[in-house]
C-alpha positions as a Markdown table, in Angstrom:
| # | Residue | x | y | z |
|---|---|---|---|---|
| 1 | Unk | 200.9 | 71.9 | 103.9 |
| 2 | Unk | 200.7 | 74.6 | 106.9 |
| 3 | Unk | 196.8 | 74.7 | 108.1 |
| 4 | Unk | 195.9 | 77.0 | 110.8 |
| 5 | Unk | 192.6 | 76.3 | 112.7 |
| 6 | Unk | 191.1 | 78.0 | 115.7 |
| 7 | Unk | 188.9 | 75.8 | 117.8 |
| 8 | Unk | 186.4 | 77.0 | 120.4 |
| 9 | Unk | 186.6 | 75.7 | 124.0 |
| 10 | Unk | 184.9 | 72.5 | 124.5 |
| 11 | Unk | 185.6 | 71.5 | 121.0 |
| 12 | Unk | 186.7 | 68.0 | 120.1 |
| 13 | Unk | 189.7 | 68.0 | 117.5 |
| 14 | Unk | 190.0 | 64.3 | 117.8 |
| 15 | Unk | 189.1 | 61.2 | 119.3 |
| 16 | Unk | 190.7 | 58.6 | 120.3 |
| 17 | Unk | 190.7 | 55.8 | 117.2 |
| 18 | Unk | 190.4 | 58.5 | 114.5 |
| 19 | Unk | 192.8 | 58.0 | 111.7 |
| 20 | Unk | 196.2 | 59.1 | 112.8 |
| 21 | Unk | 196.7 | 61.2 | 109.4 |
| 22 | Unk | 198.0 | 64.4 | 111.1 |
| 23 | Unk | 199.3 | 66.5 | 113.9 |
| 24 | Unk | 198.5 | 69.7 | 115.5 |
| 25 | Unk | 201.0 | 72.3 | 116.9 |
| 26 | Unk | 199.1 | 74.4 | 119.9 |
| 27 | Unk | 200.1 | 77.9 | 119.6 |
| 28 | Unk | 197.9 | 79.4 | 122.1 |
| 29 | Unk | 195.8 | 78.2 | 125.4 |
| 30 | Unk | 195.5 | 74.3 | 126.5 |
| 31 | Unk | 194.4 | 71.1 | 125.6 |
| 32 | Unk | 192.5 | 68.4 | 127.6 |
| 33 | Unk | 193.6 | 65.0 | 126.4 |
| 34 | Unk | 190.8 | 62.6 | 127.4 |
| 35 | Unk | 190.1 | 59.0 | 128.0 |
| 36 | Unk | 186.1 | 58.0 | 127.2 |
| 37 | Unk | 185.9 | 62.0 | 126.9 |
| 38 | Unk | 181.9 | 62.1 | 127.2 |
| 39 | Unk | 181.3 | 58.4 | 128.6 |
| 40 | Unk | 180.7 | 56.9 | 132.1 |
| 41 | Unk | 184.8 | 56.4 | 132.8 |
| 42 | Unk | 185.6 | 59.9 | 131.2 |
| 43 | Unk | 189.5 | 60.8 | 132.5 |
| 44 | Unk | 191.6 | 63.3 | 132.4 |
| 45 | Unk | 194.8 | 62.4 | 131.2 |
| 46 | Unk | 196.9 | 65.3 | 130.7 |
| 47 | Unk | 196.5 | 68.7 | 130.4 |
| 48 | Unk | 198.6 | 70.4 | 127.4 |
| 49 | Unk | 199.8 | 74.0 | 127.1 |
| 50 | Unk | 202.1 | 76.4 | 125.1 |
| 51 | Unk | 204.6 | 77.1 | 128.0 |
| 52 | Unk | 208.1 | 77.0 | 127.9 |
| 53 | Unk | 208.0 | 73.5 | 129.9 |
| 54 | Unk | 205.0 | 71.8 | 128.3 |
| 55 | Unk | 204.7 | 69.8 | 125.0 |
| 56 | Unk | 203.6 | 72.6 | 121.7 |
| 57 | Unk | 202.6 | 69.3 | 119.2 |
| 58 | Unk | 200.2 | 66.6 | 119.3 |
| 59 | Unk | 199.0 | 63.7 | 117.5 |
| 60 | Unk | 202.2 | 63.2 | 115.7 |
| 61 | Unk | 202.8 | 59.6 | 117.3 |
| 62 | Unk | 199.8 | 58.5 | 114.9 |
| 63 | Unk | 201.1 | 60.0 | 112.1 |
| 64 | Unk | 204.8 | 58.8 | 112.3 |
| 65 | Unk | 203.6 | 55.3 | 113.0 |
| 66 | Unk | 200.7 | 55.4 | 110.3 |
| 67 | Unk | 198.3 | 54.4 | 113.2 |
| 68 | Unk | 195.1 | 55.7 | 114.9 |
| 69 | Unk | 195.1 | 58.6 | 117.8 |
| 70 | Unk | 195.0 | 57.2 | 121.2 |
| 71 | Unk | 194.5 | 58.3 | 124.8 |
């Protein structure tokens, strides 16, 4: 099943320990993968984009190994 979803900047699409049932191909602008995101150690990780050099899917490590998102 193809689902296309638009999220506004800012938005969370998961967290780190949700169920790793999924994974998200970025068409357009970036993600901000996040340790803590919102906590007192929040981290930067990595900074994901559509470019010809950068990584277009996410999230698949979770689904392929039937275990929870991580950062």
């Amino acid at each position: 099943m193809n689902n296309t979803k638009a999220y506004d900047r800012g938005a969370i699409i998961f967290r780190e320990g949700d169920p790793g049932d999924c994974m998200y191909e970025l068409e357009s602008g970036s993600v901000g993968v996040y340790h803590d995101y919102g906590g007192p150690k929040e981290k930067l990780i990595t900074t994901l984009s559509n470019s010809a050099s950068d990584v277009k899917v996410f999230g698949e490590m979770g689904l392929l190994e039937n275990m929870p998102h991580f950062g």
